[in-house]
C-alpha positions in Angstrom: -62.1 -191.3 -251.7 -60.2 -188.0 -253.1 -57.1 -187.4 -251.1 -55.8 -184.2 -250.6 -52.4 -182.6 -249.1 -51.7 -179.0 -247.4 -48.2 -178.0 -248.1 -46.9 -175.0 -246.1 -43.9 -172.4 -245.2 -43.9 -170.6 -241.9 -41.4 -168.3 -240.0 -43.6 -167.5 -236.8 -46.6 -170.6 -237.0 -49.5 -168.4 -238.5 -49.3 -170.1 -242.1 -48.8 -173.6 -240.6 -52.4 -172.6 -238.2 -54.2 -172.1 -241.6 -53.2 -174.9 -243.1 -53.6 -177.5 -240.4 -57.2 -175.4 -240.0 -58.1 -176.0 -244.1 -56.3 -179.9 -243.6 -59.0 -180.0 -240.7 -62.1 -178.8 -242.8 -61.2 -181.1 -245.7 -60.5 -184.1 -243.4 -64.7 -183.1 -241.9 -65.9 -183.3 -245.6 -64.8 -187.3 -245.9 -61.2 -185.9 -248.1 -57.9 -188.2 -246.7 -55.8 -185.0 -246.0 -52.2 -184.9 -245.3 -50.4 -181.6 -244.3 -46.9 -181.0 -243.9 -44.4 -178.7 -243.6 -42.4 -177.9 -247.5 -39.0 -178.8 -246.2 -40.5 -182.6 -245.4 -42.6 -183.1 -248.7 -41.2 -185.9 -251.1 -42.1 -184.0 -254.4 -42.5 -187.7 -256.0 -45.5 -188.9 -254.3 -47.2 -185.6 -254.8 -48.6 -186.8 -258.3 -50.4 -189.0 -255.7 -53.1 -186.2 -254.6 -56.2 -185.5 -255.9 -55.5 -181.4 -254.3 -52.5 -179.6 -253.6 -53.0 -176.7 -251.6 -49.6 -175.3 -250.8 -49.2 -171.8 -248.9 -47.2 -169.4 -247.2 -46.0 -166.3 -246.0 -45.5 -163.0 -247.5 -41.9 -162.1 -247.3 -40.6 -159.1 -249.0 -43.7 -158.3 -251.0 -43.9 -161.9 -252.4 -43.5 -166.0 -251.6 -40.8 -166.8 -248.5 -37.6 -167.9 -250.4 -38.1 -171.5 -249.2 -41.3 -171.7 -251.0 -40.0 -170.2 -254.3 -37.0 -173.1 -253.9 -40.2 -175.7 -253.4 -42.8 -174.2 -256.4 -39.1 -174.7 -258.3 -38.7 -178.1 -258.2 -42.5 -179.0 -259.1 -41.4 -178.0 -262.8 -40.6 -182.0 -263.4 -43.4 -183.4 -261.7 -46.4 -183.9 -263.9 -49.0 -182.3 -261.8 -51.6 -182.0 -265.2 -55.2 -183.1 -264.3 -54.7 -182.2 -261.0 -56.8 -179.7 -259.2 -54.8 -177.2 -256.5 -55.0 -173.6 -255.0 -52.4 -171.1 -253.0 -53.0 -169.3 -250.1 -50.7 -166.7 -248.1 -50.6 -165.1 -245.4 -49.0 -161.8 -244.1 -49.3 -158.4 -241.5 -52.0 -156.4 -241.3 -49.8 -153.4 -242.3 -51.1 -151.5 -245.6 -47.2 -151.8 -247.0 -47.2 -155.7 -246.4 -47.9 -156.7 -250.3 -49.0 -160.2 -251.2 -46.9 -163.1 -252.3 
């Protein structure tokens, strides 16, 4: 069975509803699915995953400041082989950006 894991950064609960709502549509296709927060991931057991889907908000025209910290310390992890997308979030205003 693949296993899978939703990692996400929120300020106001709107990335954390997406992920738990992807988590809950991989979990109804047979995929073990964790999904947590980034500030409670151990980044050692993530070479454990089949997917990593991280996400997060836009903050500033780009990624929250927690999540650049996190996508920094996956540079010693050997993630290769390892299959993974990003998602973000933001405002509906035309100035918002993307991260």
């Amino acid at each position: 069975m693949k296993k899978a894991i939703v990692i996400y950064d929120t300020k106001f609960g709107n990335t954390e509803k997406v992920a738990r709502a992807l988590a809950l549509g991989m979990e109804k296709e047979g995929i073990m699915i964790d999904c947590a927060k980034l500030d409670k991931i151990e980044i050692g057991r993530l070479a454990e995953y089949d997917l990593l889907a991280i996400g997060g908000p836009t903050h500033a025209f780009g990624a929250s400041k927690p999540m650049k910290n996190f996508l920094k310390k996956l540079k010693g992890i050997n993630l290769e082989h390892k299959n993974a997308f990003a998602f973000d979030t933001k405002n509906k205003y035309r100035w918002a950006g993307s991260a």
